[in-house]
C-alpha positions, 0 to 999 in steps of 0.5 A, a space after each residue: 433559503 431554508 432549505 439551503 440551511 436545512 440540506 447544510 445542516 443535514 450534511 454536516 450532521 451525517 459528517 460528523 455521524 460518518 467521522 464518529 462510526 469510522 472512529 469506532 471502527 477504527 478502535 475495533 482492529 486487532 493492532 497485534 494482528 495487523 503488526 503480524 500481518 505487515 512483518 510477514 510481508 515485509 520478510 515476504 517481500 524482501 525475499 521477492 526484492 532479492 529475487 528480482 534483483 538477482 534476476 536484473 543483474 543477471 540479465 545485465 551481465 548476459 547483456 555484457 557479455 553479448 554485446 562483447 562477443 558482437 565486438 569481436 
């Protein structure tokens, strides 16, 4: 029984040891850094999604036009 008590304690405390380091590391990122980082990617993404829908629709009007000439 006492060692159940023990080994509960043990792990509560290392939780709440965990949850005030992540805190501490948390409170160290550069948040002017990451706000740079996420627009540059989200331009940079844009630029892809563009991309690949412009690919997509092309490949749908090659499909058309495939399709048509089977029909005639």
């Amino acid at each position: 029984m006492f060692n159940r008590a023990c080994s509960r304690v043990a792990i509560a405390a290392s939780g709440v040891f965990a949850f005030a380091m992540s805190g501490l590391a948390a409170a160290a990122v550069d948040t002017t850094a990451v706000e740079a980082a996420l627009t540059t990617a989200q331009g940079s993404g844009e630029g892809v999604g563009g991309k690949v829908i412009a690919v997509v629709a092309g490949l749908v009007v090659v499909g058309v036009i495939i399709a048509l000439v089977k029909k005639i």
